[in-house]
PyMOL CGO cylinders between C-alpha atoms (Angstrom):
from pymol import cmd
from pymol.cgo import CYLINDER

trace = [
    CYLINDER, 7.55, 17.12, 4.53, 6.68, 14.91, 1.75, 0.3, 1, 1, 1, 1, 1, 1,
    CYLINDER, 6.68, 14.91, 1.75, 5.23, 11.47, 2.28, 0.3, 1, 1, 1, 1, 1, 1,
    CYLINDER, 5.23, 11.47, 2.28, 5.51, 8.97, 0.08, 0.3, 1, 1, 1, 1, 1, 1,
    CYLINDER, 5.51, 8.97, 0.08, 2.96, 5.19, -0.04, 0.3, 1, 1, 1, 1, 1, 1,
    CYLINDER, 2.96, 5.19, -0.04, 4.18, 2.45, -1.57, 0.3, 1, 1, 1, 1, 1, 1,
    CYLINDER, 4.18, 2.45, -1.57, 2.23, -0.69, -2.11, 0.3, 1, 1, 1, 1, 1, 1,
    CYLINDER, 2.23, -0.69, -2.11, 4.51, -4.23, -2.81, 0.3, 1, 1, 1, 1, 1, 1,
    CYLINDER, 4.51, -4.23, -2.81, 3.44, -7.50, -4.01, 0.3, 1, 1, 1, 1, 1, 1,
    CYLINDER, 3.44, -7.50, -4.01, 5.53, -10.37, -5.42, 0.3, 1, 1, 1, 1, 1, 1,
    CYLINDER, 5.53, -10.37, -5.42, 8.54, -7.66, -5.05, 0.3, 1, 1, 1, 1, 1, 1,
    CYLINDER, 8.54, -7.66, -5.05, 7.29, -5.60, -6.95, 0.3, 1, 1, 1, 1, 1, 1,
    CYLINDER, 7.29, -5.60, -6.95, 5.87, -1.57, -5.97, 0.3, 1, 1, 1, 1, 1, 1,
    CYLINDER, 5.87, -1.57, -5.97, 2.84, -1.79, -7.77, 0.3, 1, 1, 1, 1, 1, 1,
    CYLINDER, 2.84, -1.79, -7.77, 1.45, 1.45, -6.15, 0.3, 1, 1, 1, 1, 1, 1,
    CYLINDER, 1.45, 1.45, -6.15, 3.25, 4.82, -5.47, 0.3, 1, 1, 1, 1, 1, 1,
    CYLINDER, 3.25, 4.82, -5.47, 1.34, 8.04, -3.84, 0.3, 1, 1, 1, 1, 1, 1,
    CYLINDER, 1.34, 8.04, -3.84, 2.77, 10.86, -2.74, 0.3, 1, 1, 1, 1, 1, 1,
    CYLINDER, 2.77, 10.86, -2.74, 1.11, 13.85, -0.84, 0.3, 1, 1, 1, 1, 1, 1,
    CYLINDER, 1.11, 13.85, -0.84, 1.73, 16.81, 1.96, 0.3, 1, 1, 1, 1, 1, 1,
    CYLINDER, 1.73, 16.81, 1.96, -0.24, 14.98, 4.73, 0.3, 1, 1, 1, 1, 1, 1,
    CYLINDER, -0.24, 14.98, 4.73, 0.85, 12.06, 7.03, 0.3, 1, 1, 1, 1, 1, 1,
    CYLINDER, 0.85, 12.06, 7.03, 0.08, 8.98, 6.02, 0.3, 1, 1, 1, 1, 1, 1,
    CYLINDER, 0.08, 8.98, 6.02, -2.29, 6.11, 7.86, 0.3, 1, 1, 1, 1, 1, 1,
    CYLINDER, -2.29, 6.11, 7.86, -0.09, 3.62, 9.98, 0.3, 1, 1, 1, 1, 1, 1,
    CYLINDER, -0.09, 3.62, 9.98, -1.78, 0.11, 9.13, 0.3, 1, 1, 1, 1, 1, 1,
    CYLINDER, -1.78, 0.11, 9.13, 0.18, -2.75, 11.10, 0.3, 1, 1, 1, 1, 1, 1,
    CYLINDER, 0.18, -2.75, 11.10, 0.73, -6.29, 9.68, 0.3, 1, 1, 1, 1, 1, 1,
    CYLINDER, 0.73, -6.29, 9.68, -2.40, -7.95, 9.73, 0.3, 1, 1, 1, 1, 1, 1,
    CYLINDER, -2.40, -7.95, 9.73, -4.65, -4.85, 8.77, 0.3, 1, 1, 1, 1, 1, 1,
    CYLINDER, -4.65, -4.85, 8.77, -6.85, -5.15, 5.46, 0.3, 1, 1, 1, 1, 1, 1,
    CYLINDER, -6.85, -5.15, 5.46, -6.65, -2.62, 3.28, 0.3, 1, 1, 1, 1, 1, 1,
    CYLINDER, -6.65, -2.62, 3.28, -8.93, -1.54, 0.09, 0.3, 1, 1, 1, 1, 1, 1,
    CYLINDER, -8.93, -1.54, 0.09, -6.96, 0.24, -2.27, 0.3, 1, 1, 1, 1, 1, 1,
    CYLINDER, -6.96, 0.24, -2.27, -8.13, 1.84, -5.63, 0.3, 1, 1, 1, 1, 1, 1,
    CYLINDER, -8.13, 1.84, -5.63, -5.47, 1.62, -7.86, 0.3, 1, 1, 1, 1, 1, 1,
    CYLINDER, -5.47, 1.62, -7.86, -4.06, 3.65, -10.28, 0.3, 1, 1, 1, 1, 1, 1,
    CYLINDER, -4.06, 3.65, -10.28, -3.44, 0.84, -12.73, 0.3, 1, 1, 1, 1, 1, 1,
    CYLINDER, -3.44, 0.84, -12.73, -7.16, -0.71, -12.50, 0.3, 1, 1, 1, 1, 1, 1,
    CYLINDER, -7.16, -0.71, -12.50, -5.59, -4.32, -13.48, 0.3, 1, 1, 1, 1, 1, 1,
    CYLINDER, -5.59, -4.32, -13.48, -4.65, -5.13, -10.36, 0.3, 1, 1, 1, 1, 1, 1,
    CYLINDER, -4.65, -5.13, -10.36, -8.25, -4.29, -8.90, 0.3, 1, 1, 1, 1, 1, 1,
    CYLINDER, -8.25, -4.29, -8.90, -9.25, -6.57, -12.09, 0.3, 1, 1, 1, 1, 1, 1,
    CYLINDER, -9.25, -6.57, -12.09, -7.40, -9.33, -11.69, 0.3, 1, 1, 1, 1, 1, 1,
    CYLINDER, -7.40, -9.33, -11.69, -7.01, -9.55, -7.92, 0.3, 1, 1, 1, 1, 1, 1,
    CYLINDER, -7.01, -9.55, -7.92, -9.76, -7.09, -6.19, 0.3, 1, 1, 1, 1, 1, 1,
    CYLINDER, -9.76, -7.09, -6.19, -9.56, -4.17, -4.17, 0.3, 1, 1, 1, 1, 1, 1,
    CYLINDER, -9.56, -4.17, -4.17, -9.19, -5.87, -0.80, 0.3, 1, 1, 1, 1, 1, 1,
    CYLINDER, -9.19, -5.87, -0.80, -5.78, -6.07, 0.37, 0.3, 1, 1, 1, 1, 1, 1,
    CYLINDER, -5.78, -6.07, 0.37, -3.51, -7.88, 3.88, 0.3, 1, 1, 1, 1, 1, 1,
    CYLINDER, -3.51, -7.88, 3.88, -0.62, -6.26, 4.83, 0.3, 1, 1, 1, 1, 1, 1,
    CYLINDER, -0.62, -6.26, 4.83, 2.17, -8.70, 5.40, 0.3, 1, 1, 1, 1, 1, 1,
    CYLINDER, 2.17, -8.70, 5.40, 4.79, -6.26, 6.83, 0.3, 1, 1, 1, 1, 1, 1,
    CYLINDER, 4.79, -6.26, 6.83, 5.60, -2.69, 6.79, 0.3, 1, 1, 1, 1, 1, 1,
    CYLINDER, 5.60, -2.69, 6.79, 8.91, -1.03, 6.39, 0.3, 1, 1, 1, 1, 1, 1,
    CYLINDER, 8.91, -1.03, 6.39, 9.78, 3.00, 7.53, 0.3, 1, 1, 1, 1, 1, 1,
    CYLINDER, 9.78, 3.00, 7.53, 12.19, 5.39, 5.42, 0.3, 1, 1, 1, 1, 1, 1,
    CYLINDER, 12.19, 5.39, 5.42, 13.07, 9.03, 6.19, 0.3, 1, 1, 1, 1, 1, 1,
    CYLINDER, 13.07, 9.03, 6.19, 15.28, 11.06, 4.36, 0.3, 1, 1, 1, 1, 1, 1,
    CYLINDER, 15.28, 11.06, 4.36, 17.04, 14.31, 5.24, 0.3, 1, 1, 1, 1, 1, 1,
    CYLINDER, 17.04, 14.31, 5.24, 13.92, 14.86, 7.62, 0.3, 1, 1, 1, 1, 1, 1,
    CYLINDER, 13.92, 14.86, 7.62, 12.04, 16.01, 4.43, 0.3, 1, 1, 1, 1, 1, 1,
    CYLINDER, 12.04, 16.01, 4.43, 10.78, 12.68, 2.84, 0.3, 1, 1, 1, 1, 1, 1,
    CYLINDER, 10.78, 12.68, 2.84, 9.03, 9.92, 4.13, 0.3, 1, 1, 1, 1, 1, 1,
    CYLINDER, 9.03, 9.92, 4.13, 8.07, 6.28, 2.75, 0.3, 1, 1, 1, 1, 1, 1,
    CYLINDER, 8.07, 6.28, 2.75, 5.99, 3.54, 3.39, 0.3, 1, 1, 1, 1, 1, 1,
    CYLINDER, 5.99, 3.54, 3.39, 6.58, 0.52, 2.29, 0.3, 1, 1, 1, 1, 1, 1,
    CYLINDER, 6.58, 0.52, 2.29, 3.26, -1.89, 2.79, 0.3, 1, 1, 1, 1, 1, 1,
    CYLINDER, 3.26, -1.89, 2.79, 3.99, -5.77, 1.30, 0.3, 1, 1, 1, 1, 1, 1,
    CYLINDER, 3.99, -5.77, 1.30, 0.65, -6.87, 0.68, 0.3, 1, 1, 1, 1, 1, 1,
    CYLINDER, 0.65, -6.87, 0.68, -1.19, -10.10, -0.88, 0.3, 1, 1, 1, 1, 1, 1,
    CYLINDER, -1.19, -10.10, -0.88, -4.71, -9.79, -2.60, 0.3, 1, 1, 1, 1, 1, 1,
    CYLINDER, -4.71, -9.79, -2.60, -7.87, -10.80, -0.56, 0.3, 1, 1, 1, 1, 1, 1,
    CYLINDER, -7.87, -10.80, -0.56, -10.07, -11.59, -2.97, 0.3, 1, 1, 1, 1, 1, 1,
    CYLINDER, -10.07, -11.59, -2.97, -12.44, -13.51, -0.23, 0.3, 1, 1, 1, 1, 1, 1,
    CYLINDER, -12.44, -13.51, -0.23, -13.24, -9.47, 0.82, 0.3, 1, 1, 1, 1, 1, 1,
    CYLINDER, -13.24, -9.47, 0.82, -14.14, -8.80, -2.66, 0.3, 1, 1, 1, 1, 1, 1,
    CYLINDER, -14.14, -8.80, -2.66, -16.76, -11.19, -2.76, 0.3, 1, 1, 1, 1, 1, 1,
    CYLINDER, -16.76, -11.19, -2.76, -18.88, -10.36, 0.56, 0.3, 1, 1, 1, 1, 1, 1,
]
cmd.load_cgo(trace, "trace")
């Protein structure tokens, strides 16, 4: 199976990994630090990161997504 991470903000995916292992299951709520592959977004809004909600997609029992919506938390950046 192939699993897929997607990272949202403001609509838009502005992170997409893919790999062969199961991905971490962080609930709404959880604070993530993400090192992205586009470093402007750890530029302009840091590396610390809420999840706001989480969304599940399988396909054909050979793909999986997940869908994090997220908003910057800068705050974490700064400690």
């Amino acid at each position: 199976m192939k699993y897929i991470l997607e990272i949202y903000y403001q609509g838009d995916c502005i992170e997409r990994r893919e790999q062969d292992d199961p991905l971490p299951n962080p609930i709404p709520g959880d604070q993530l630090y993400i090192e992205f592959n586009n470093s402007n977004y750890s530029d302009l809004e840091g590396h610390w990161w809420t999840v706001k909600s989480r969304s599940h997609l399988l396909f054909n029992q050979a793909l999986y997504t997940l869908q994090l919506y997220c908003e910057p938390n800068s705050s974490q950046d700064r400690d």
